[in-house]
PQR file of N, CA, C, O and H, with PARSE charges and radii, in Angstrom:
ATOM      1  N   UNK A   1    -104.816 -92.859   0.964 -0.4000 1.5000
ATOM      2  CA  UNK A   1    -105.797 -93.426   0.059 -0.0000 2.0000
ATOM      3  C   UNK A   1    -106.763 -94.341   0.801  0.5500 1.7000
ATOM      4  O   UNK A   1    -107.766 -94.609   0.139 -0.5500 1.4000
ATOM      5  N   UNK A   2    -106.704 -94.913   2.079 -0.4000 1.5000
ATOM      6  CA  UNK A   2    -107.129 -95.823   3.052 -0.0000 2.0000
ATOM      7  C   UNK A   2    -108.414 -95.110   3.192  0.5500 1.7000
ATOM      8  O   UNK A   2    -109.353 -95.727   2.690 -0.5500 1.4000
ATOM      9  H   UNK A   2    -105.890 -94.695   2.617  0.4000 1.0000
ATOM     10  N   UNK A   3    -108.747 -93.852   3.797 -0.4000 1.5000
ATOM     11  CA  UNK A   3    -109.348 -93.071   4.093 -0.0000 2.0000
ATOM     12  C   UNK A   3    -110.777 -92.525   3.056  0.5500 1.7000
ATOM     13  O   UNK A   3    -111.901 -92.138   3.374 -0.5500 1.4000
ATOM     14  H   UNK A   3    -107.984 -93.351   4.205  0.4000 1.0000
ATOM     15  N   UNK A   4    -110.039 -92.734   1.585 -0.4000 1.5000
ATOM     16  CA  UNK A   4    -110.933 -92.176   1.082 -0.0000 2.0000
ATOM     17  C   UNK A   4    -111.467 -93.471   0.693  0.5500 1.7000
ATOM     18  O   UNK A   4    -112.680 -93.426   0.893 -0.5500 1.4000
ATOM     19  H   UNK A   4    -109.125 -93.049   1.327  0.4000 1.0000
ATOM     20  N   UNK A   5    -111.152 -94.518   0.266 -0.4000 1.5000
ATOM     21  CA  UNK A   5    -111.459 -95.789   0.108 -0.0000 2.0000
ATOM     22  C   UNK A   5    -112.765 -95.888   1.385  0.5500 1.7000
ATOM     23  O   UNK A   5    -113.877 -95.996   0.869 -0.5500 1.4000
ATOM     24  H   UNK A   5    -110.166 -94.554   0.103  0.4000 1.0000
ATOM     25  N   UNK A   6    -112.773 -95.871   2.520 -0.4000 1.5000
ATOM     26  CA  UNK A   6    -113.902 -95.543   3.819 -0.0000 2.0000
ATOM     27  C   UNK A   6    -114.667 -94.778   3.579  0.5500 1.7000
ATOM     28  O   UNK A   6    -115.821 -94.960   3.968 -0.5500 1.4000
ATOM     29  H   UNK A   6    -111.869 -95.783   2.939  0.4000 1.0000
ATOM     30  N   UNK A   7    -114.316 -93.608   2.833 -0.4000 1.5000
ATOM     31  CA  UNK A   7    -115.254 -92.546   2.817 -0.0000 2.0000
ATOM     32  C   UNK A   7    -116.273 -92.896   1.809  0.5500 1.7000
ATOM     33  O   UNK A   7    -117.495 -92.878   1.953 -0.5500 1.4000
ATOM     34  H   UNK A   7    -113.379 -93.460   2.517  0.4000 1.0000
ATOM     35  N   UNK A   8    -115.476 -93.266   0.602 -0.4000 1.5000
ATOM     36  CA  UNK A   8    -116.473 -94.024  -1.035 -0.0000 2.0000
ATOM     37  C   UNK A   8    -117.526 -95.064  -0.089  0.5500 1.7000
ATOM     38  O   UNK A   8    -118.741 -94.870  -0.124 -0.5500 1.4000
ATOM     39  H   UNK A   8    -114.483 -93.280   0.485  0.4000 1.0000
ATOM     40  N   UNK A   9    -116.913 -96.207   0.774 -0.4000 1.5000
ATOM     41  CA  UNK A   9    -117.688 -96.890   1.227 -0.0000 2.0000
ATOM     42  C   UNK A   9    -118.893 -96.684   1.966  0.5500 1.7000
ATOM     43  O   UNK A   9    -119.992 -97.233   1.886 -0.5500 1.4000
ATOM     44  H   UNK A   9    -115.926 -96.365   0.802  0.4000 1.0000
ATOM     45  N   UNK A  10    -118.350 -95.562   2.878 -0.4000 1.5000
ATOM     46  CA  UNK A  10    -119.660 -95.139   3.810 -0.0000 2.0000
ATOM     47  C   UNK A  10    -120.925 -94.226   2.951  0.5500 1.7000
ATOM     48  O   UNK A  10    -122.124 -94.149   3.219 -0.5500 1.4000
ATOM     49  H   UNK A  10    -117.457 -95.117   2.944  0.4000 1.0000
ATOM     50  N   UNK A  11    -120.152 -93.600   1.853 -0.4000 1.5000
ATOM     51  CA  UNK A  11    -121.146 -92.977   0.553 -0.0000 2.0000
ATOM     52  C   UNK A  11    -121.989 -93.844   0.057  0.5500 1.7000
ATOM     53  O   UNK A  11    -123.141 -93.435  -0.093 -0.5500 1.4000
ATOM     54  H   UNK A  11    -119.178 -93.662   1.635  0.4000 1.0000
ATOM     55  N   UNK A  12    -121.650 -95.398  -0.374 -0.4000 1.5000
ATOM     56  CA  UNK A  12    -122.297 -96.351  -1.249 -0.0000 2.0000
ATOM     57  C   UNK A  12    -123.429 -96.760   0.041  0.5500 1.7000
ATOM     58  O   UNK A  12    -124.643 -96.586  -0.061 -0.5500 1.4000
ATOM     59  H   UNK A  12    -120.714 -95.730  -0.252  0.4000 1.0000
ATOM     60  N   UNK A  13    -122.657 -97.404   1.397 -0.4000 1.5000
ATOM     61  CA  UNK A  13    -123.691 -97.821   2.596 -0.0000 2.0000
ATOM     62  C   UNK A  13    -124.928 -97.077   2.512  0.5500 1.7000
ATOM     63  O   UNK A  13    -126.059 -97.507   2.283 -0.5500 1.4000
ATOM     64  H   UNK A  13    -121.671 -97.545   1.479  0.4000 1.0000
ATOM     65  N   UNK A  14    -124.434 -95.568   2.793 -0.4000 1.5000
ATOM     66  CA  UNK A  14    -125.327 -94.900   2.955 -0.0000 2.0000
ATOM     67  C   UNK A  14    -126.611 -94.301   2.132  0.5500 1.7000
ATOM     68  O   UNK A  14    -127.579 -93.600   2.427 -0.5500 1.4000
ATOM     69  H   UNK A  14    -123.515 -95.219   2.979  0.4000 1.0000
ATOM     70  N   UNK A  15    -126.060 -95.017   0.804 -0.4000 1.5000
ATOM     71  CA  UNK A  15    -127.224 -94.443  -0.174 -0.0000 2.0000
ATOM     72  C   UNK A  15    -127.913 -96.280  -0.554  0.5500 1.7000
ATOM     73  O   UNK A  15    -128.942 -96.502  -1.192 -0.5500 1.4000
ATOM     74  H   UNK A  15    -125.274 -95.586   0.564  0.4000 1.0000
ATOM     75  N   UNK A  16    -127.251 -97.045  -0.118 -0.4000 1.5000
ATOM     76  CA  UNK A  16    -127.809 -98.284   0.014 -0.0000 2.0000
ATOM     77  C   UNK A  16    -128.777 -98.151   1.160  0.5500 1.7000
ATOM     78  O   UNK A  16    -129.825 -98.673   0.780 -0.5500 1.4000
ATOM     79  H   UNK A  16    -126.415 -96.865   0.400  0.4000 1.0000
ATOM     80  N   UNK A  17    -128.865 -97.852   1.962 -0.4000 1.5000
ATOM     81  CA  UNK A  17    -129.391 -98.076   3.177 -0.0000 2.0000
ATOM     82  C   UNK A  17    -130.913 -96.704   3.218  0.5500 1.7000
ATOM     83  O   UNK A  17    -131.933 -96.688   3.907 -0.5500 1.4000
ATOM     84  H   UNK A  17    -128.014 -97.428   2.270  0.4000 1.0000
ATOM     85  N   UNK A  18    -130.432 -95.792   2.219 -0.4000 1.5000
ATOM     86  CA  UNK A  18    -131.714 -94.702   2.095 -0.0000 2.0000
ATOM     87  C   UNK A  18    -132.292 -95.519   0.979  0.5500 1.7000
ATOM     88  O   UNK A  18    -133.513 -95.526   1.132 -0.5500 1.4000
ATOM     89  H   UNK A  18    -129.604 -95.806   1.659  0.4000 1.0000
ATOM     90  N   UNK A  19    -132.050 -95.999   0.245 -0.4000 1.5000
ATOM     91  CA  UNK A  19    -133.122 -96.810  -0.546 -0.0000 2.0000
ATOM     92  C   UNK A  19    -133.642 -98.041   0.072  0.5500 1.7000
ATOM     93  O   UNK A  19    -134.810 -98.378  -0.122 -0.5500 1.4000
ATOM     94  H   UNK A  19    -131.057 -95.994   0.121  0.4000 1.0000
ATOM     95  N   UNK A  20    -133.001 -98.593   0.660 -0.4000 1.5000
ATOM     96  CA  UNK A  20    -133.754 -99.813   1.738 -0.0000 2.0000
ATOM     97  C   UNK A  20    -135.093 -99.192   2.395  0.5500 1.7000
ATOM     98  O   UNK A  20    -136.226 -99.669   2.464 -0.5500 1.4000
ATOM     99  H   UNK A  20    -132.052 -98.319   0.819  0.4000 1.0000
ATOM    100  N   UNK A  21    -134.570 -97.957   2.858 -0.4000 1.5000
ATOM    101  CA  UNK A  21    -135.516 -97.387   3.822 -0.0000 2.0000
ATOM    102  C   UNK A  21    -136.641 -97.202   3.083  0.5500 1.7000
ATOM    103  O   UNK A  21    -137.713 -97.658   3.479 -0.5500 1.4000
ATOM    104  H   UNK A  21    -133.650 -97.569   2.803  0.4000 1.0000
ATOM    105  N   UNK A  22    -136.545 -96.578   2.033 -0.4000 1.5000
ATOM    106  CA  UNK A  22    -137.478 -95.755   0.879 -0.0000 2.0000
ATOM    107  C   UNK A  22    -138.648 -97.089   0.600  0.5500 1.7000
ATOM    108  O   UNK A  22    -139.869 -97.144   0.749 -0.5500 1.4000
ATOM    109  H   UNK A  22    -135.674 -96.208   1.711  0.4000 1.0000
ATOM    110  N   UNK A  23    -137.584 -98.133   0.111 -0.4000 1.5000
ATOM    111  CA  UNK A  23    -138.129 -99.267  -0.234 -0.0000 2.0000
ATOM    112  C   UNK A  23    -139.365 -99.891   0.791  0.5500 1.7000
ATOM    113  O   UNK A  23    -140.582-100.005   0.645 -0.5500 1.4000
ATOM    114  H   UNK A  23    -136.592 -98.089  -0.010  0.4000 1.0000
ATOM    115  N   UNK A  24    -138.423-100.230   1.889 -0.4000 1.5000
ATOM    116  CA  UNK A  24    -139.534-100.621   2.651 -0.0000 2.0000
ATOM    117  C   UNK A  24    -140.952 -99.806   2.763  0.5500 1.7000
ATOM    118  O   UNK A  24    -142.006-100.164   2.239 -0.5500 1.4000
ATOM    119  H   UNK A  24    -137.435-100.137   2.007  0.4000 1.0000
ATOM    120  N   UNK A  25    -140.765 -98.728   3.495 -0.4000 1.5000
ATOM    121  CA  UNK A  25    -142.047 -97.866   3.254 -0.0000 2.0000
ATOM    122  C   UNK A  25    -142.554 -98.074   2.034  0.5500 1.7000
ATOM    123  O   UNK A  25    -143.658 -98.571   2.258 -0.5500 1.4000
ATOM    124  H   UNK A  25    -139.908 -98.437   3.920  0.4000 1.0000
ATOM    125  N   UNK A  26    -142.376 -97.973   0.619 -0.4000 1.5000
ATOM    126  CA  UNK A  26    -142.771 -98.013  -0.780 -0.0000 2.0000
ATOM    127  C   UNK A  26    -143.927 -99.261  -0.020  0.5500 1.7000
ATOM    128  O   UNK A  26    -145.025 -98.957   0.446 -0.5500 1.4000
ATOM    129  H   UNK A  26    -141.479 -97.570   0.437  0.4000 1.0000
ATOM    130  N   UNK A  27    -143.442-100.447  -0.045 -0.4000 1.5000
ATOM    131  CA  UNK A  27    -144.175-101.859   0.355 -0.0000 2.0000
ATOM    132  C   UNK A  27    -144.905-101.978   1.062  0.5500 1.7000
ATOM    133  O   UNK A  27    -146.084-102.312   0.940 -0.5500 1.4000
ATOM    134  H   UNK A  27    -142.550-100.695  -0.424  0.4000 1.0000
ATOM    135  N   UNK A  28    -144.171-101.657   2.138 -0.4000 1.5000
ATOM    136  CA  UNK A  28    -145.441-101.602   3.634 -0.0000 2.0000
ATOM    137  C   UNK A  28    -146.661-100.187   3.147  0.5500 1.7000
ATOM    138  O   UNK A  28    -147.858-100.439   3.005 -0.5500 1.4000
ATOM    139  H   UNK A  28    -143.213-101.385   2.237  0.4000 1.0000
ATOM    140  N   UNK A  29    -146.335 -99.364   3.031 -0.4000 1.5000
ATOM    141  CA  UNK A  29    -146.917 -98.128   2.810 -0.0000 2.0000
ATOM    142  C   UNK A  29    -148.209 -98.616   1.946  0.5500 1.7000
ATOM    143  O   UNK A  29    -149.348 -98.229   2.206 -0.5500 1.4000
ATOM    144  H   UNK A  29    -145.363 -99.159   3.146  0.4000 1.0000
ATOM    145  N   UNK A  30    -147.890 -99.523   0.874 -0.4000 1.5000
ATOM    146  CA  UNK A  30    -148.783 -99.889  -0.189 -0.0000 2.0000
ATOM    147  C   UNK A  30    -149.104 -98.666  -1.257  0.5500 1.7000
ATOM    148  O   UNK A  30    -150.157 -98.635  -1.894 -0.5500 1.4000
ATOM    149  H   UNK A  30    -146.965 -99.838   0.662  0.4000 1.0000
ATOM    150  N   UNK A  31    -148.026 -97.621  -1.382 -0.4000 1.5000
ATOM    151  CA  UNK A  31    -147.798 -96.609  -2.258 -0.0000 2.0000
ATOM    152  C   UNK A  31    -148.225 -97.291  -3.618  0.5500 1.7000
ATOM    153  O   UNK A  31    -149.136 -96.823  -4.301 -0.5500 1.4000
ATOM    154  H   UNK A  31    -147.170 -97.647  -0.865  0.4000 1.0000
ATOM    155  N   UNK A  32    -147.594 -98.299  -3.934 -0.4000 1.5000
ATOM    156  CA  UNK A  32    -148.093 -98.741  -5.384 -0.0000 2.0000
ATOM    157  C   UNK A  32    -149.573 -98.461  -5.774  0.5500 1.7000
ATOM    158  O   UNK A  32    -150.097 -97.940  -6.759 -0.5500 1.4000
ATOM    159  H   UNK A  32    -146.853 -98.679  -3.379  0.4000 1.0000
ATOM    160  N   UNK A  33    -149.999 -98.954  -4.732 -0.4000 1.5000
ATOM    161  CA  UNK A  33    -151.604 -98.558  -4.664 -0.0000 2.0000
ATOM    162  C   UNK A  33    -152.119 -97.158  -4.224  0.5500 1.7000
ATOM    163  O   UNK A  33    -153.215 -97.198  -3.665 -0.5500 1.4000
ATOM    164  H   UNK A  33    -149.574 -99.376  -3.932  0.4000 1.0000
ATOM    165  N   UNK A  34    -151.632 -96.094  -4.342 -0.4000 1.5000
ATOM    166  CA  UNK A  34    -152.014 -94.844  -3.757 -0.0000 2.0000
ATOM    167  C   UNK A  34    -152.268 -93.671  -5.399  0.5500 1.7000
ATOM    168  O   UNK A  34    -151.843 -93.989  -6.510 -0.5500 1.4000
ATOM    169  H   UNK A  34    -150.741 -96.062  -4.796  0.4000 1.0000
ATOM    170  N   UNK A  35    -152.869 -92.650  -5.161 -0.4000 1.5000
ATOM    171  CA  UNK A  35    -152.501 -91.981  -5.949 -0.0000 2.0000
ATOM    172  C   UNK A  35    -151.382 -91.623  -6.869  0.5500 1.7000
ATOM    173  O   UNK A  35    -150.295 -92.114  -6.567 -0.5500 1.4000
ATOM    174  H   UNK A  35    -153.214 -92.392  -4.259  0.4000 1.0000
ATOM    175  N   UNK A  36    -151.429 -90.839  -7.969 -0.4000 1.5000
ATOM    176  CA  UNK A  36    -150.485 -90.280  -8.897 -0.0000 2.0000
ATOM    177  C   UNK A  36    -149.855 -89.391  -7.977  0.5500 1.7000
ATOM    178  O   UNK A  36    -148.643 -89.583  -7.878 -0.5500 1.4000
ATOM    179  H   UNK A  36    -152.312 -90.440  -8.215  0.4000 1.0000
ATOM    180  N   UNK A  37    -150.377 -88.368  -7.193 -0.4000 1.5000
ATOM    181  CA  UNK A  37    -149.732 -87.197  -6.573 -0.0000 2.0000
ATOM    182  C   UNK A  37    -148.928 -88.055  -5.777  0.5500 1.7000
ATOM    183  O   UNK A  37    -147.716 -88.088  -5.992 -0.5500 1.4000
ATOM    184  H   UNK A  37    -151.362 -88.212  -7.273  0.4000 1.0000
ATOM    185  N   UNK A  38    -149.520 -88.868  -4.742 -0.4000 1.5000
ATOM    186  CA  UNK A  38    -148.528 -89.389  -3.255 -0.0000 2.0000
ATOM    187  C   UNK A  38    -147.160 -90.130  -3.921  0.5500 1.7000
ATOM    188  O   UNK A  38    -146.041 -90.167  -3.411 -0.5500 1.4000
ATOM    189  H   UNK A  38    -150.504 -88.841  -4.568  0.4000 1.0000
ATOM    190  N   UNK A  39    -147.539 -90.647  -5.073 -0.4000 1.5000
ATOM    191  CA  UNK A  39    -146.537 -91.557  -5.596 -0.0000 2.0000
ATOM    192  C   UNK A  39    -145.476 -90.465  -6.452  0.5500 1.7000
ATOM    193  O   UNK A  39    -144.297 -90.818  -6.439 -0.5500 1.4000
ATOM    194  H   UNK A  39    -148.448 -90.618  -5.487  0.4000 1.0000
ATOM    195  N   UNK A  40    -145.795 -89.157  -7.203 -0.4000 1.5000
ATOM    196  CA  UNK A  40    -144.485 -88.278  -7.368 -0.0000 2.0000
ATOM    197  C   UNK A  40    -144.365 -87.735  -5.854  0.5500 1.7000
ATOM    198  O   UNK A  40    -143.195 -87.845  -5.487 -0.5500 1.4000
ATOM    199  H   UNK A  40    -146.753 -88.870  -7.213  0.4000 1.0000
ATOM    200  N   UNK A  41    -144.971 -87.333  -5.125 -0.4000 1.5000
ATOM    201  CA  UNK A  41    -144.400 -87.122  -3.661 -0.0000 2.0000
ATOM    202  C   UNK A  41    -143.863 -87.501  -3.244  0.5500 1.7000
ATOM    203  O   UNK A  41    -142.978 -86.856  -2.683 -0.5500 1.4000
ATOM    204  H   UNK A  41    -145.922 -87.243  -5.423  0.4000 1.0000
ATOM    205  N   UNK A  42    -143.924 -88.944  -3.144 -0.4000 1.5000
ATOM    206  CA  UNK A  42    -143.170 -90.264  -2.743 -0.0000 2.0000
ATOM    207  C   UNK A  42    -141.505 -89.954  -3.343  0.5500 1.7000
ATOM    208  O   UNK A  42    -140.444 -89.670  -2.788 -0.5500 1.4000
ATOM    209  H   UNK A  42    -144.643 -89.468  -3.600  0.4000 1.0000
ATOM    210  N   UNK A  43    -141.891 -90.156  -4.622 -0.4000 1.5000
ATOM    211  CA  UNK A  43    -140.524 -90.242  -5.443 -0.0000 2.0000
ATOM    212  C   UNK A  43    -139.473 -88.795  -5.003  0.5500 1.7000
ATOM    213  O   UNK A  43    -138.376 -88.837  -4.447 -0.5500 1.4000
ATOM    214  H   UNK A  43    -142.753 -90.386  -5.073  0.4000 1.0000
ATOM    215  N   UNK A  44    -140.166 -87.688  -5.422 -0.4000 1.5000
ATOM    216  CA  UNK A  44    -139.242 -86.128  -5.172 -0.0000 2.0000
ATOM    217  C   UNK A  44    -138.751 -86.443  -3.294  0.5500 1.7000
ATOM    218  O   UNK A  44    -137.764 -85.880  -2.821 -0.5500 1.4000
ATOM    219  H   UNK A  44    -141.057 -87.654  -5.874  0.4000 1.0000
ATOM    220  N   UNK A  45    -139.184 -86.916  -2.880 -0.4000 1.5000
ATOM    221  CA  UNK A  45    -138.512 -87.092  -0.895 -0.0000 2.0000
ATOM    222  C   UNK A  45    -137.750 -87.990  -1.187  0.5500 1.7000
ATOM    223  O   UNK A  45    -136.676 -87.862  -0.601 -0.5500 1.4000
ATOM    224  H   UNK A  45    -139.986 -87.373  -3.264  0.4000 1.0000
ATOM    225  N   UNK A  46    -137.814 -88.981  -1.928 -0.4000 1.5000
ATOM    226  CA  UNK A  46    -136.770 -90.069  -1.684 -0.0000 2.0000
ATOM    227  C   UNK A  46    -135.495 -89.334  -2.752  0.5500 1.7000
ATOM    228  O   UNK A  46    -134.320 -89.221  -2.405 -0.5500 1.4000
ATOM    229  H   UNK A  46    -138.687 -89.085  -2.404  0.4000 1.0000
ATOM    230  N   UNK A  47    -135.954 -88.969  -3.855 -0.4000 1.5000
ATOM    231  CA  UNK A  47    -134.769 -88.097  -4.585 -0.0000 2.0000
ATOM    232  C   UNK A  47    -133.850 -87.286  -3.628  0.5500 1.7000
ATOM    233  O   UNK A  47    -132.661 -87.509  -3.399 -0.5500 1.4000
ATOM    234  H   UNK A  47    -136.909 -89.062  -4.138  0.4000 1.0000
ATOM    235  N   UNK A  48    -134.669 -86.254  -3.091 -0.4000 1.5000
ATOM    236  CA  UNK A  48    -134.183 -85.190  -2.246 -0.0000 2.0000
ATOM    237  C   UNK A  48    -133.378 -85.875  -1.375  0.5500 1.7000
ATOM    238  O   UNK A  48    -132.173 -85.646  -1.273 -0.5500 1.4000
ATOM    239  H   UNK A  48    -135.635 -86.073  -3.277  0.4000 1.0000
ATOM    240  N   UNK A  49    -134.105 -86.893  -0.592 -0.4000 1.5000
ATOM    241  CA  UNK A  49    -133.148 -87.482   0.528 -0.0000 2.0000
ATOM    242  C   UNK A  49    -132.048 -88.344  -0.001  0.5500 1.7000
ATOM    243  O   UNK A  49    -131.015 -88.436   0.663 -0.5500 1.4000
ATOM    244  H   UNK A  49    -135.084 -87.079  -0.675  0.4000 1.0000
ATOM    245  N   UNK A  50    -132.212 -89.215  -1.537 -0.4000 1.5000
ATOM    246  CA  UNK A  50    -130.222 -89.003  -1.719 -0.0000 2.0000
ATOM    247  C   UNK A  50    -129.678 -88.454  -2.239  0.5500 1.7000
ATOM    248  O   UNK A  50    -128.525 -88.862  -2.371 -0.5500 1.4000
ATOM    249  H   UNK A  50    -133.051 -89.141  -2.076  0.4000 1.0000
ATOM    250  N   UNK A  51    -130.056 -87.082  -2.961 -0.4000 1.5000
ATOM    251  CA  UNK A  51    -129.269 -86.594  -3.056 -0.0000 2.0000
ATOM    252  C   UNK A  51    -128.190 -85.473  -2.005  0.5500 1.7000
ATOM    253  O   UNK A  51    -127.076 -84.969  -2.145 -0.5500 1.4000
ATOM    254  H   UNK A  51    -130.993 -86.750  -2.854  0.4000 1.0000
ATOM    255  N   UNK A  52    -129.481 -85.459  -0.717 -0.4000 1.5000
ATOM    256  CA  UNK A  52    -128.119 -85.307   0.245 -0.0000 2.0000
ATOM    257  C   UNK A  52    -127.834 -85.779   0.587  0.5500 1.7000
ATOM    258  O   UNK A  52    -127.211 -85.142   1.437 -0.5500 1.4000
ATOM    259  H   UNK A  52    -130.386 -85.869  -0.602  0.4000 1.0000
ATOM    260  N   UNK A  53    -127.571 -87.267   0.837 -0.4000 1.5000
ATOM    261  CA  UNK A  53    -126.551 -88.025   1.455 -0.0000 2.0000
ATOM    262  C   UNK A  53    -125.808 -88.233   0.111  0.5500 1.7000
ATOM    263  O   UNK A  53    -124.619 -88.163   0.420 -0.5500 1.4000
ATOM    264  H   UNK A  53    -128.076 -87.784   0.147  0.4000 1.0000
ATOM    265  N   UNK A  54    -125.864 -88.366  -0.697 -0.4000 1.5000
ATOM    266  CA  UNK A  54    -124.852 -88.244  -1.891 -0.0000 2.0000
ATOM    267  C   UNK A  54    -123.757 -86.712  -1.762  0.5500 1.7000
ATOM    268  O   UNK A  54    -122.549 -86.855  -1.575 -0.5500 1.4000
ATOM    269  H   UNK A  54    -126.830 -88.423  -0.948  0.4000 1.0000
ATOM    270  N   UNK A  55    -124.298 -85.523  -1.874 -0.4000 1.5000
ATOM    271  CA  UNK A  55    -123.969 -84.308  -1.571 -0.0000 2.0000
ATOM    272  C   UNK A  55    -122.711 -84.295  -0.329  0.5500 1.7000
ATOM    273  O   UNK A  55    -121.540 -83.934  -0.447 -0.5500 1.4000
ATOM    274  H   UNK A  55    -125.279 -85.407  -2.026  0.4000 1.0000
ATOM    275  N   UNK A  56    -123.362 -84.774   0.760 -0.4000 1.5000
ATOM    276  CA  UNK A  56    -122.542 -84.768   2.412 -0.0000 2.0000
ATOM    277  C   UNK A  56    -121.814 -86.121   1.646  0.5500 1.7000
ATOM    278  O   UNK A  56    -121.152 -85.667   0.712 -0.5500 1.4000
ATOM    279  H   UNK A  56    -124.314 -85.067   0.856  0.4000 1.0000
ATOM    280  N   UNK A  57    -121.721 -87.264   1.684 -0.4000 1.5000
ATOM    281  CA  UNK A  57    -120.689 -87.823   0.945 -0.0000 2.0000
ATOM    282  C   UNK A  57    -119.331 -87.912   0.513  0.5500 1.7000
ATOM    283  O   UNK A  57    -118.249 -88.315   0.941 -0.5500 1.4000
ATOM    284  H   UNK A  57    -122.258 -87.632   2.443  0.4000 1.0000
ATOM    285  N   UNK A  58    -119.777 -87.421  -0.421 -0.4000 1.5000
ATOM    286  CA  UNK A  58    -119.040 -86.612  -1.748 -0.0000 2.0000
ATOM    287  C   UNK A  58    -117.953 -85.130  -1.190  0.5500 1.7000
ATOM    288  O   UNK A  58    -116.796 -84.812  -1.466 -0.5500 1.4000
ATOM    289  H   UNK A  58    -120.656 -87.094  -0.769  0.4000 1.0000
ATOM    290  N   UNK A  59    -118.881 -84.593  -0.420 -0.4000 1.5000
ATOM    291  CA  UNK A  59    -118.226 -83.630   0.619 -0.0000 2.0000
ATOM    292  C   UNK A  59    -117.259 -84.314   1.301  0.5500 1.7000
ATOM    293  O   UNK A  59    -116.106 -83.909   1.153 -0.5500 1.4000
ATOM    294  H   UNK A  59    -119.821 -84.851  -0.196  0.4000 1.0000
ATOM    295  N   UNK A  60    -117.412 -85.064   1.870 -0.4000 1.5000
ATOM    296  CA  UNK A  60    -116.196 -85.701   2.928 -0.0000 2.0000
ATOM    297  C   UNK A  60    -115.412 -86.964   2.190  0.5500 1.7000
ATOM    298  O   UNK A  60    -114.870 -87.724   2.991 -0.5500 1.4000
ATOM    299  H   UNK A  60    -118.348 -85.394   1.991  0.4000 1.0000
ATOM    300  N   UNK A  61    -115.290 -87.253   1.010 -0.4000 1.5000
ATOM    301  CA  UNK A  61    -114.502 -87.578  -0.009 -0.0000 2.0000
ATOM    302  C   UNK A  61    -113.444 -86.793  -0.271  0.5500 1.7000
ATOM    303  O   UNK A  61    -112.273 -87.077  -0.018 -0.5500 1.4000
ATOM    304  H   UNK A  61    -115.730 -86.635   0.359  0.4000 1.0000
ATOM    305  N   UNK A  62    -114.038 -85.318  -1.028 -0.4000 1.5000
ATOM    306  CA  UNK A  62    -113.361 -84.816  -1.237 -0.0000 2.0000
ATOM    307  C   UNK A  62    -112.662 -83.799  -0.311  0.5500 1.7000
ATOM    308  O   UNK A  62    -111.778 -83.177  -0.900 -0.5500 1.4000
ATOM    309  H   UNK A  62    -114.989 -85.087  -1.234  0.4000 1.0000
ATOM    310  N   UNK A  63    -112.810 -83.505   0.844 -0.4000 1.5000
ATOM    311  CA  UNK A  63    -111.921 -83.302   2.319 -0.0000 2.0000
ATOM    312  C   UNK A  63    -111.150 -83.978   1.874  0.5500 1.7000
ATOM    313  O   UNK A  63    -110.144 -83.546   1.312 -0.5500 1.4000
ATOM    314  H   UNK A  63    -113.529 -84.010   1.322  0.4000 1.0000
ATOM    315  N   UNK A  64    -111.428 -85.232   2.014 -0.4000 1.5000
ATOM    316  CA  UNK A  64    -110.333 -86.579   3.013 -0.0000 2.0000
ATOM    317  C   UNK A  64    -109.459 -86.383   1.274  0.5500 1.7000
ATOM    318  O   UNK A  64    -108.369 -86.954   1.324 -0.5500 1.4000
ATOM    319  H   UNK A  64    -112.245 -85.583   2.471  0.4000 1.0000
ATOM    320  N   UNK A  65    -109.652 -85.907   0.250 -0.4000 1.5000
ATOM    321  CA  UNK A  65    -108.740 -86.194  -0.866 -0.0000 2.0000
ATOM    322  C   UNK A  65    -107.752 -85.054  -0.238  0.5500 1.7000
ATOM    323  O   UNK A  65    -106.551 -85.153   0.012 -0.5500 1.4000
ATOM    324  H   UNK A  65    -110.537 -85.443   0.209  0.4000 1.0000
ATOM    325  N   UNK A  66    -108.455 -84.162  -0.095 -0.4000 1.5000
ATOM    326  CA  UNK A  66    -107.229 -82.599  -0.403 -0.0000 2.0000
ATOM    327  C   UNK A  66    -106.663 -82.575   0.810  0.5500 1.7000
ATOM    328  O   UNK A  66    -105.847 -81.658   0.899 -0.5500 1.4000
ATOM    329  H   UNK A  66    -109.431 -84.081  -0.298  0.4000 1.0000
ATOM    330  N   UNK A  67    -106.792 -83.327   1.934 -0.4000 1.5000
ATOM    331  CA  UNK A  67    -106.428 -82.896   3.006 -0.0000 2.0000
ATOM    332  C   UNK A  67    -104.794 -83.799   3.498  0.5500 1.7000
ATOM    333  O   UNK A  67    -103.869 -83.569   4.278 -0.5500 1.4000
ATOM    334  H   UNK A  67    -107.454 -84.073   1.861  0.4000 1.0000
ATOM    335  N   UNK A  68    -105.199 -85.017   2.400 -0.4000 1.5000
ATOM    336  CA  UNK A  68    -103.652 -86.005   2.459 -0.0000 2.0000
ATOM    337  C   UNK A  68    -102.580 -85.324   1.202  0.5500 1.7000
ATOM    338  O   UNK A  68    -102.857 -84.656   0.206 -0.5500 1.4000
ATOM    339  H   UNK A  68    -105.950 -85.204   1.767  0.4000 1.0000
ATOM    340  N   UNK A  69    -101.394 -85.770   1.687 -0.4000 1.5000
ATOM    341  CA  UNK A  69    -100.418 -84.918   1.351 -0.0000 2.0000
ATOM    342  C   UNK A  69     -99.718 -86.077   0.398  0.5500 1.7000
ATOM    343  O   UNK A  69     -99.822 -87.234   0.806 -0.5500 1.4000
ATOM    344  H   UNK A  69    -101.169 -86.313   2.496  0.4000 1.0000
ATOM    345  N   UNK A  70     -99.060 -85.861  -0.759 -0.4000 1.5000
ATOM    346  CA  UNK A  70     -98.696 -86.683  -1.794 -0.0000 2.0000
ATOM    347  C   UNK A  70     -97.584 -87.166  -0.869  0.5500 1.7000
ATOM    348  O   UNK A  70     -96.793 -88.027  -1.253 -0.5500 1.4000
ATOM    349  H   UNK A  70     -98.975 -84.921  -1.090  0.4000 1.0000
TER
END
């Protein structure tokens, strides 16, 4: 259970840390101020990008579940 407890964690880091990223650019970028298009552009890349690190995640969650033995 140690393992997957690491794995949940490195899932949460990692989708903490793609919105940091997102974020910053959002600010620096000055997106607020940009078009309608750049700003759903904006949004569908940052979607896309967690939902695969959510996806790969979630993947190695559920490894690390099935792979320990009761």
């Amino acid at each position: 259970m140690k393992r997957v407890k690491r794995e949940v964690l490195w899932l949460i880091m990692a989708v903490l840390a793609v919105d940091a990223v997102f974020l910053a650019v959002y600010l620096v970028g000055h997106i607020d101020g940009s078009t309608n298009l750049t700003k759903i552009i904006f949004t569908a890349l940052w979607t896309l990008v967690t939902l695969a690190v959510v996806i790969r995640g979630l993947a190695r969650v559920r490894s690390v579940r099935f792979r320990q033995t009761p």
